[in-house]
N, C-alpha and C positions, 0 to 999 in steps of 0.2 A: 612474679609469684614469690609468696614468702616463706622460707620452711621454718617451720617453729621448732626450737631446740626444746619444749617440753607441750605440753598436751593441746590441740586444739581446744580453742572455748566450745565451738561446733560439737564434732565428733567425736571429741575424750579419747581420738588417737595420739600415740605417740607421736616421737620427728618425722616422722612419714608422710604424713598432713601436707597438702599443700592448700595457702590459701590464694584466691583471686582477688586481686588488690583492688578493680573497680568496683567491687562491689563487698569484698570482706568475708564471702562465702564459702566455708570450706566445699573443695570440689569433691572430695568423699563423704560429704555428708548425706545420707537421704534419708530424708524426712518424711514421712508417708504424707503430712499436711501438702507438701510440697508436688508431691508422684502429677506426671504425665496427666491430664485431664482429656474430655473428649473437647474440651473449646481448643484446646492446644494443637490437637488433631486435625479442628476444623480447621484456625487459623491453616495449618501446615495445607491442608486442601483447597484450600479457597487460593493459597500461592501457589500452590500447583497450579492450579486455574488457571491463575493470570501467567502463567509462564506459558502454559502449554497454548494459552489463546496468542501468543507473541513465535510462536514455533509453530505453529501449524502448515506452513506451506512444507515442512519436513514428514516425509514419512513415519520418519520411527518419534516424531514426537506429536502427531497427530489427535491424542487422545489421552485423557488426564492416565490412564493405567500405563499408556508407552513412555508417557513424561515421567510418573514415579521410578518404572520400571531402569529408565536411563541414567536416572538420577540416579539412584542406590547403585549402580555401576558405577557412575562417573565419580562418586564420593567414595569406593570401595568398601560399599557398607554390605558385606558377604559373611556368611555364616562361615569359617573358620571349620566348624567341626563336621560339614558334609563333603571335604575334600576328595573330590575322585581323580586319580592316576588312571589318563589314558596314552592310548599311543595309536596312533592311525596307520594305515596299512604300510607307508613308507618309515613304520617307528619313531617317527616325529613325538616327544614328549609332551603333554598338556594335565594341565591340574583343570577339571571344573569345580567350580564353588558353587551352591545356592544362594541368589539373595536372601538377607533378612529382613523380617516383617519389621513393622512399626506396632505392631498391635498395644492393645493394653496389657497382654500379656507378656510383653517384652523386657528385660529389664528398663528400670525408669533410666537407669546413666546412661545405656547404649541407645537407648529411644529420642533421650536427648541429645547426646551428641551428635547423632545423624540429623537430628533437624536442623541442628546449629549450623553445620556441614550442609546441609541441602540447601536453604536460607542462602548461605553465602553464596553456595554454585548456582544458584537461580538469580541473585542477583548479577554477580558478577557475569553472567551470561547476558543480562538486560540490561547492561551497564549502567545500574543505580546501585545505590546503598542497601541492606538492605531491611534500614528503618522506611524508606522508601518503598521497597516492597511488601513489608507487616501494613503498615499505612493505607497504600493501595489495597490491599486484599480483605481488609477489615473495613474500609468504606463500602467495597463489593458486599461486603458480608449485609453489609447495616441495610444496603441500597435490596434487598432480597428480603429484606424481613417486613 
């Protein structure tokens, strides 16, 4: 990454900017052209698909909702601000978090960077790339229409 000592061309932020060098994009920039779509969604379900069809002799990932559900844990993709302080009868200390959603309501940086982060943990679980896994899940997609 590059930091710019004066204004991105993107975002017209200051030295704060960072940009991504493969591709030139500033990472703070959102674009509303840009924002989260429902094909991006799909994409992201249709890998879930094919992941949770590769886990299935597991209980807890039996079913595209226990696959999402794992995944948003396994990527630490937890809502921050529903933090509950408990303590169990032997005062043993525990924080619970809620997952967070993917929705369209979500912001578009956190919505993407969980799937960029989910993508990876789904491949790297199926041990392919995971242009390999977009690939397969997008043929899935074609092969249904």
């Amino acid at each position: 990454m590059i930091r710019f000592k004066t204004n991105c061309p993107k975002c017209q932020k200051a030295s704060s900017c960072r940009i991504d060098i493969s591709d030139g994009r500033c990472l703070n920039y959102d674009n509303p052209k840009e924002r989260r779509s429902k094909d991006q969604l799909d994409l992201y379900w249709a890998c879930l698909d094919l992941y949770c069809d590769h886990k299935n002799d597991d209980i807890e990932y039996n079913t595209k909702d226990k696959c999402h559900t794992q995944i948003r844990w396994a990527v630490k993709y937890i809502n921050k601000e529903t933090a509950v302080h408990l303590a169990d009868s032997k005062g043993n200390s525990k924080l619970y978090f809620e997952l967070d959603s993917i929705s369209l309501k979500t912001s578009h940086k956190k919505a993407n960077q969980y799937i960029i982060d989910a993508f990876k943990h789904m491949a790297d679980e199926l041990g392919i790339t995971v242009e390999e896994l977009i690939n397969e899940a997008k043929s899935r997609m074609q092969r249904r229409i």
